[in-house]
Residue, then its C-alpha position, 0 to 999 in steps of 0.5 A: x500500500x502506498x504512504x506519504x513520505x513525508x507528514x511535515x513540510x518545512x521551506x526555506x527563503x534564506x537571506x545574507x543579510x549583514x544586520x537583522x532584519x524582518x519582512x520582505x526580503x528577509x529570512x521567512x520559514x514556513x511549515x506545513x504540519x498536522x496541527x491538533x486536530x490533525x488537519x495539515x495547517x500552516x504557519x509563517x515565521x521570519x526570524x530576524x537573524x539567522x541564528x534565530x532561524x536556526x534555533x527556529x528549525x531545529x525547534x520545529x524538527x524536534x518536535x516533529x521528531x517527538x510526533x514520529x513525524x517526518x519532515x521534508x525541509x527545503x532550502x532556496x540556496x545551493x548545498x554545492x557548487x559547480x563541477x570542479x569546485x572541490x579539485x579547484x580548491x584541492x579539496x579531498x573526498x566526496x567533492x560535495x561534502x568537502x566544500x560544504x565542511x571547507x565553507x562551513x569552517x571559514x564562514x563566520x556569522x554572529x548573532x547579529x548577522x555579520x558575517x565574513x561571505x566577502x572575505x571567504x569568497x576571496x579567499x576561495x578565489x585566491x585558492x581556486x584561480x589566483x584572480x578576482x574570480x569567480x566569485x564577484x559582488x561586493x559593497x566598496x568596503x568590502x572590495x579586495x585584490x580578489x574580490x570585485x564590485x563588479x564582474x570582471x570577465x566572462x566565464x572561459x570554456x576553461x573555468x569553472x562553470x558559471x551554472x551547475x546543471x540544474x540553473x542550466x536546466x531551469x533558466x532563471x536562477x542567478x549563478x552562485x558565484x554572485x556575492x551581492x546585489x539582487x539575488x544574490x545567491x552566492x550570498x545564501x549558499x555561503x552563509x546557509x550551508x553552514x546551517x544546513x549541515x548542522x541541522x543534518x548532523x544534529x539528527x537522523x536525516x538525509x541531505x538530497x541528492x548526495x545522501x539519498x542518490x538522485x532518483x524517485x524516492x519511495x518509503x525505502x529511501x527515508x526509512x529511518x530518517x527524521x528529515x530530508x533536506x532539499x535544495x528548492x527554487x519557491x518561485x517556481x510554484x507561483x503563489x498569490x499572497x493573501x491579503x498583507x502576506x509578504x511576496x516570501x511568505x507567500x512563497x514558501x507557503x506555495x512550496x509546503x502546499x504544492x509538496x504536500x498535495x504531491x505527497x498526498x497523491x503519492x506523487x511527490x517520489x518521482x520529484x527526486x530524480x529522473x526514472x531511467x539512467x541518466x549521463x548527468x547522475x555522477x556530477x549531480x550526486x556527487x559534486x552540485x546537487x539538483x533542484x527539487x522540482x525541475x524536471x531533469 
């Protein structure tokens, strides 16, 4: 008989912000649980700073743990980079999990949301090409030898990816390389990874795809787990906000909904991953990860 894979839905809009800040464009947390009646019920929190959001989540995931219930927690930001970043950086290992555990020591981020992104991508600039690439974006402050305002060339047949295979696939997501300005995404990556691997290590979970392979998931894969995290891109599930809701709360709520009605199906399985073998498995598994959602 078939069941749901999952009874909670956690989703994610990150910020890098510098200073704690709440409403739009600002951290926003949605979950979608079974409430007291145990009818599925959503509820929207936006925790000023990260460090909040962390304690928010790891809240909300123990005590979906103390209900046996399991939870599918998704991030808008990359757990990875692309292809090569971990040779580049002369990295050993898994490619995937030795960047994450290499920016998860360099990040530093205080309670208050400073953070040192800017230093840590020059200094991965430094280590994987010796120039201000390919990391770029940066407030005049913040600029150094290898770390530019702006871009400052085009991607090479040679260098490293602008675009993992996943944006490559979607068309729309800004490249992780972007420090700053709008959609920063480069941004998010550094200041969330951190977050994401100790909320992993903090519990039985599975990060997807390098934990979980990237295929259809079935009751099998997430025996035994408390959570899966994904990486998720909200503004594919176009959602009208309600009322004064904020464009991000909207947003995640789309995502808890529209993951849950898949569940309920039993449909949400094939969303993590091609059904027949496919050339680009090994890089996704390995070194950059996939968007929940976008079809290979």
């Amino acid at each position: 008989m078939s069941a749901r894979l999952f009874q909670a839905y956690v989703m994610v809009d990150w910020s890098a912000a510098a200073k704690p800040a709440t409403g739009a464009d600002s951290i926003w947390v949605g979950v979608l649980k079974r409430n007291v009646r145990f009818q599925m019920a959503f509820e929207a929190h936006n925790p000023p700073t990260r460090a909040e959001a962390e304690k928010l989540l790891n809240d909300v995931l123990d005590d979906l743990k103390r209900k046996r219930e399991r939870a599918l927690v998704g991030f808008d930001f990359p757990f990875a980079f692309p292809r090569g970043t971990a040779a580049a950086l002369k990295l050993p290992g898994e490619p995937w999990r030795a960047v994450m555990d290499f920016v998860a020591k360099e990040v530093k981020d205080k309670a208050d949301n400073a953070n040192n992104r800017f230093q840590v991508g020059a200094k991965m600039n430094r280590l994987m090409t010796g120039e201000a690439f390919p990391f770029w974006g940066a407030p005049a402050r913040d600029e150094q030898t290898m770390l530019s305002a702006k871009r400052v060339r085009e991607h090479r047949e040679s260098d490293l990816p602008e675009f993992r295979l996943a944006e490559d696939a979607v068309k729309g997501p800004s490249s992780v390389w972007k420090l700053y300005y709008q959609g920063s995404v480069g941004g998010q990556a550094l200041t969330g990874m951190p977050v994401v691997k100790r909320l992993r290590d903090a519990r039985p979970a599975k990060l997807w795809p390098f934990e979980t392979g990237w295929k259809p998931l079935g009751a099998d894969d997430v025996a035994g787990v408390d959570a899966v995290f994904a990486e998720i891109y909200p503004s594919m599930f176009a959602t009208a906000a309600k009322g004064a809701e904020v464009r991000d709360a909207a947003q995640v709520r789309g995502a808890c909904e529209r993951f849950n009605a898949l569940d309920e199906k039993f449909q949400l399985g094939a969303l993590f991953g091609p059904a027949k073998d496919d050339a680009r498995r090994d890089v996704v598994e390995r070194e950059e990860g996939w968007i929940l959602g976008v079809g290979a």
